[in-house]
N, C-alpha and C positions, 0 to 999 in steps of 0.2 A: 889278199885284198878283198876278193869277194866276199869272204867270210865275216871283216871286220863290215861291212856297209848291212848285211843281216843283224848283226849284233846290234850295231849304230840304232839301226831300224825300230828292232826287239824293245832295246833302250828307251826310243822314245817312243813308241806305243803304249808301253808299261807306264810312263810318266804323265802321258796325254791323258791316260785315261782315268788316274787315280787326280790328278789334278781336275779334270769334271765332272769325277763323282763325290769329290770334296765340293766343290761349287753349286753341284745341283741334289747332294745328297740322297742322288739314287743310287743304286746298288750294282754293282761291277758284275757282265754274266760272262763266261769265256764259252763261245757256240767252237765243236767240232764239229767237222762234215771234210769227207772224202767226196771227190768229184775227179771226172775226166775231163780233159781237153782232147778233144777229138782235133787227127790229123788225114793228113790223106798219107794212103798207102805210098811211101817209094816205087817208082817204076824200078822193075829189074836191071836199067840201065843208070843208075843213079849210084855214084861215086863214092858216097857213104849214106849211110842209115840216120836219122832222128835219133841222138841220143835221148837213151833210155827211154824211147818209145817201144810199149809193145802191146797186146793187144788183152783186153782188161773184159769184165764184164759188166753192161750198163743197163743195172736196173732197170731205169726207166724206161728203156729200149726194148729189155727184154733179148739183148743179143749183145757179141763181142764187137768192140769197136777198135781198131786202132788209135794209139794215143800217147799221152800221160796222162797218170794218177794220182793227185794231187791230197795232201793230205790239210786242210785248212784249220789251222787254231787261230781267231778271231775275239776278239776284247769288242765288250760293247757296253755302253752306259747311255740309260736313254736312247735317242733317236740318231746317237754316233758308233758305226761298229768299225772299227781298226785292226785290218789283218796284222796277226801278233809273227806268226809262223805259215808261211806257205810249205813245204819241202816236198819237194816229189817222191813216190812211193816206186821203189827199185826192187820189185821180187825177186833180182839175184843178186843184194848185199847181205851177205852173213856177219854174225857181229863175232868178237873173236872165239866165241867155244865153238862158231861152225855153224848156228841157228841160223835161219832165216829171220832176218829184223822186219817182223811185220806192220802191221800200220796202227796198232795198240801201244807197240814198241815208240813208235815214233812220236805218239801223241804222251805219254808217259814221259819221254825224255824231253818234249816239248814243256811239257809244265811244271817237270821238278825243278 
């Protein structure tokens, strides 16, 4: 179920945005960018963990943060940008030969 309402989503992003760049005859840009959402640590006594939070390195910061790593593929035309792909970045999913699917991987599989 979840998987069909991302598609659903994909679908009309894709549609939205080729539909007002035919209307305003500007040019379709697709913006990547990785970013964190910072959480707070688990206390020791917490019953389970944030999935696929773990703890990332943040630029901007200059130090590790606790989180998610969000990988962002975005459709933009004009002065409208439409998250295409959100997907979060899981440093321990191997893809089947055993690699680690990094977040080049994800953006690649994101726009073919």
């Amino acid at each position: 179920m979840k998987q069909t309402i991302f598609v659903a989503f994909s679908k009309f992003a894709i549609k939205r945005i080729w539909d007002l760049s035919r209307t305003t005859g500007q040019p379709i840009y697709v913006i990547i960018d990785d970013t964190i959402s910072e959480r707070t640590i688990p206390s020791s006594r917490a019953k389970s963990s944030i999935e696929l939070c773990g703890f990332h390195h943040f630029h901007t910061k200059n130090k590790k943060v606790y989180g998610h790593q969000i990988v962002g593929v975005l459709l933009q035309c004009g002065d409208i940008t439409i998250p295409y792909e959100l997907p979060l970045y899981d440093k321990m999913q191997y893809d089947s030969e055993g690699n680690i699917i990094s977040k080049i991987m994800i953006v690649i599989k994101a726009i073919s």
